[in-house]
C-alpha positions in Angstrom: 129.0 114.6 119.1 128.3 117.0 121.7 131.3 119.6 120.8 129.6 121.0 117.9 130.8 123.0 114.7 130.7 126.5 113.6 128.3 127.4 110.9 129.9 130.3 109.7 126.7 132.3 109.1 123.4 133.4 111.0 122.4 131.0 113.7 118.7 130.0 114.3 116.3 127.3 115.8 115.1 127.2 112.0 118.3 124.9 111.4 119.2 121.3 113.1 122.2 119.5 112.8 122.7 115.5 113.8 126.5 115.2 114.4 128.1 111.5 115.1 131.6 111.3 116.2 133.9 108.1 115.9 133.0 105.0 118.4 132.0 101.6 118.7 129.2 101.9 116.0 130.5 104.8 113.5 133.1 105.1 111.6 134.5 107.5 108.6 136.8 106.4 106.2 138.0 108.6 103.2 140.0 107.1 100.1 140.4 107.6 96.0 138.6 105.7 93.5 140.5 103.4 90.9 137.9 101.6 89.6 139.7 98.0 90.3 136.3 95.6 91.2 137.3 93.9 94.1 138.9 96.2 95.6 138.8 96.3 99.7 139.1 98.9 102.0 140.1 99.3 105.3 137.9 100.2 108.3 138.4 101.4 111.6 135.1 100.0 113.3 136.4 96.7 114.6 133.1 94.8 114.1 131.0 94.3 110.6 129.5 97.6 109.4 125.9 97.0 108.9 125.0 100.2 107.0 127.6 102.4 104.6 126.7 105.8 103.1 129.6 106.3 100.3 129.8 109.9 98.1 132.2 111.3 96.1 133.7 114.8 97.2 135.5 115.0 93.4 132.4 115.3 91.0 129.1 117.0 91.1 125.8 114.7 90.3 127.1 111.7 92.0 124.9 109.8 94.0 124.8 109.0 97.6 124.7 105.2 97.7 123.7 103.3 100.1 124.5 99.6 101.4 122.3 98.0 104.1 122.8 94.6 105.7 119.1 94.1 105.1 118.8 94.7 101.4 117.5 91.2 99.4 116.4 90.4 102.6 119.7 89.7 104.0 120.3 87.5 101.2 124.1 88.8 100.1 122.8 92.0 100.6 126.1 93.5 99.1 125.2 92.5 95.7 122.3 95.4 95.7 122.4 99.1 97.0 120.1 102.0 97.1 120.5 105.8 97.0 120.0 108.1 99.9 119.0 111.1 97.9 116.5 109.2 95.4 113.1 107.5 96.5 113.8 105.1 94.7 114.3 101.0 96.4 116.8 98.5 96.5 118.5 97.7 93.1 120.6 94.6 92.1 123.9 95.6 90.9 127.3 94.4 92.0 129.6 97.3 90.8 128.8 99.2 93.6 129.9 97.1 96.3 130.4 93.1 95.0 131.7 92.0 98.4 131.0 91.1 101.8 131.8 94.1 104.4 134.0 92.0 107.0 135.7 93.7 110.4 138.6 95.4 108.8 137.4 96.0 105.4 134.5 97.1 102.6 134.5 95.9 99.2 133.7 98.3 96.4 133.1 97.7 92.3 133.9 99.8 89.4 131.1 102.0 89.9 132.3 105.6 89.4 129.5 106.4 92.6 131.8 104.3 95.1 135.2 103.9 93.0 135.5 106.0 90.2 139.2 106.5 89.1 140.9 109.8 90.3 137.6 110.5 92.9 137.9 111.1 96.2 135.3 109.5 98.4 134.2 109.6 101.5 132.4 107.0 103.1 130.2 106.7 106.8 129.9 103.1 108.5 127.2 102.2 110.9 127.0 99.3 112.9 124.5 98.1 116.1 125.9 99.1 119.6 123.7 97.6 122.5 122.1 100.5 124.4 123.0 102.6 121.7 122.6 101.8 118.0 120.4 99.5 116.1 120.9 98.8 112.3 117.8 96.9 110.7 114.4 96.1 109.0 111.1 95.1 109.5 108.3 93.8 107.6 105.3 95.8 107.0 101.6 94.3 108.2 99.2 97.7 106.8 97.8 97.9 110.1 97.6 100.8 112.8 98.9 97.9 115.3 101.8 97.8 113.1 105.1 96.4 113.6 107.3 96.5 117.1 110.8 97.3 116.8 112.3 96.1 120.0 115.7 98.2 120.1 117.2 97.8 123.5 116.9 101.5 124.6 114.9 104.4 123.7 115.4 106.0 120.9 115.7 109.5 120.2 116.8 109.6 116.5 115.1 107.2 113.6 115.7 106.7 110.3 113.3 104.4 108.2 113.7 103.7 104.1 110.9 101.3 102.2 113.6 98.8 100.5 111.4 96.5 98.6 109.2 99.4 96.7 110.1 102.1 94.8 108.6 105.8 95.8 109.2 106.2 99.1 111.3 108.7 101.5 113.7 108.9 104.0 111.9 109.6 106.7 113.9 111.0 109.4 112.8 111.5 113.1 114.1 112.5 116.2 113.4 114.0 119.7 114.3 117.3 119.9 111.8 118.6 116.8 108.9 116.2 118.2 109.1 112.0 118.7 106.0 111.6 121.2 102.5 109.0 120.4 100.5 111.0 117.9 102.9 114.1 117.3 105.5 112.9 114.6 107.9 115.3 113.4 109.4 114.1 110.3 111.7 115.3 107.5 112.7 113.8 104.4 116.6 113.3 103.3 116.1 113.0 99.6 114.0 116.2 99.6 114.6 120.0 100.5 111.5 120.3 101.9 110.6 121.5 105.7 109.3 119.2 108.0 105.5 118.3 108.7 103.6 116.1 111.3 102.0 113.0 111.1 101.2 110.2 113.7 103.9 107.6 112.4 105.4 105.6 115.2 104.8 105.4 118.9 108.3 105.3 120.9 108.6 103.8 124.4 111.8 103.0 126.3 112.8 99.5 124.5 112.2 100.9 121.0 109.1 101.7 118.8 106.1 100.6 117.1 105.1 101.6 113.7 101.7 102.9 113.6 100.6 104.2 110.1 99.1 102.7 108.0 100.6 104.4 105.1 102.1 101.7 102.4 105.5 104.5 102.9 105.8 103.0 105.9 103.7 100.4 106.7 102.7 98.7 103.3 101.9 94.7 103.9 104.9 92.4 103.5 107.1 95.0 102.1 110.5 95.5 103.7 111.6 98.7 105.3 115.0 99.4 106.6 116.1 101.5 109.7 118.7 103.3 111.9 118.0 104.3 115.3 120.1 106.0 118.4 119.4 106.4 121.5 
């Protein structure tokens, strides 16, 4: 969103916000926990949601839990999830979601992270826009001529997430900090750390290639999942 929000408290260039508003590929949804397994709810993004971010707003300590069409591999990827603040990767367990996301609904489980009884929980869905929004994975290959992600436009925020091994961050990058060959800024979202700069990924104007060799990113045949904007 380009309208912005007020902060309520000194302003500086030592802060950066990412703001999404509702549209084709983005969608909030807010409803209360009853722990039914099962259970569906609705949606407003009129097309499959390919990634969910659920938290509870009730109780402190909860996780921020994660579903991602390419979990498993894609293999019924809603029987597994993962946590956004953790660095830890995908886990098997079918009480956090236990149903296929379809184009007017979202399953959730018992868990008390995504449908604890008497919590309120708010919920973000993200799905692939052409010229816009990409939701996916690729497979890493250890090599500086690492993996092409062809996204369709150019993009000027990334998120990437090792899914198949444990110990590994967010890694969040975008253009206005630094997204240019050789000059990565990146930042962490399971961390509270500032950013540093590494040479990561090269962008161009169909997408991005994945140039580190470190096994965070770039580890051979392990599976690491993304979100970009253009």
């Amino acid at each position: 969103s380009n309208v912005g929000w007020c902060k309520g408290s000194a302003n500086n260039s030592s802060y950066q916000s990412w703001m999404w508003k509702r549209h084709a590929g983005f969608d909030v949804v807010t409803y209360a926990g009853n722990s039914t397994a099962g259970r569906q709810i609705p949606h407003s993004l009129n097309k499959v949601p390919e990634m969910i971010w659920l938290r509870s707003r009730t109780t402190t300590g909860r996780d921020w839990v994660v579903y991602h069409k390419s979990l498993n591999g894609g293999v019924n990827p809603w029987l597994y999830k993962m946590r956004l603040d953790h660095q830890d990767g995908e886990r098997s367990n079918s009480s956090f979601f236990g149903t296929a996301p379809t184009a007017r609904y979202f399953g959730v489980g018992t868990s008390a992270d995504t449908n604890g009884s008497g919590e309120n929980i708010i919920a973000f869905l993200f799905a692939s826009v052409d010229g816009i929004s990409k939701v996916g994975s690729y497979t890493g290959n250890a090599s500086s001529s690492g993996p092409t992600i062809t996204l369709g436009f150019a993009p000027r925020f990334i998120i990437i997430k090792c899914a198949s091994v444990g110990g590994t961050n967010w890694f969040v990058y975008d253009t206005l900090r630094g997204l240019t060959a050789g000059n990565d800024k990146r930042l962490y979202l399971n961390t509270n750390g500032g950013q540093d700069t590494a040479d990561d990924i090269d962008p161009s104007a169909t997408g991005f290639q994945v140039v580190s060799t470190w096994d965070q990113l770039n580890d051979n045949n392990a599976t690491y999942i993304y979100y970009a904007h253009a």
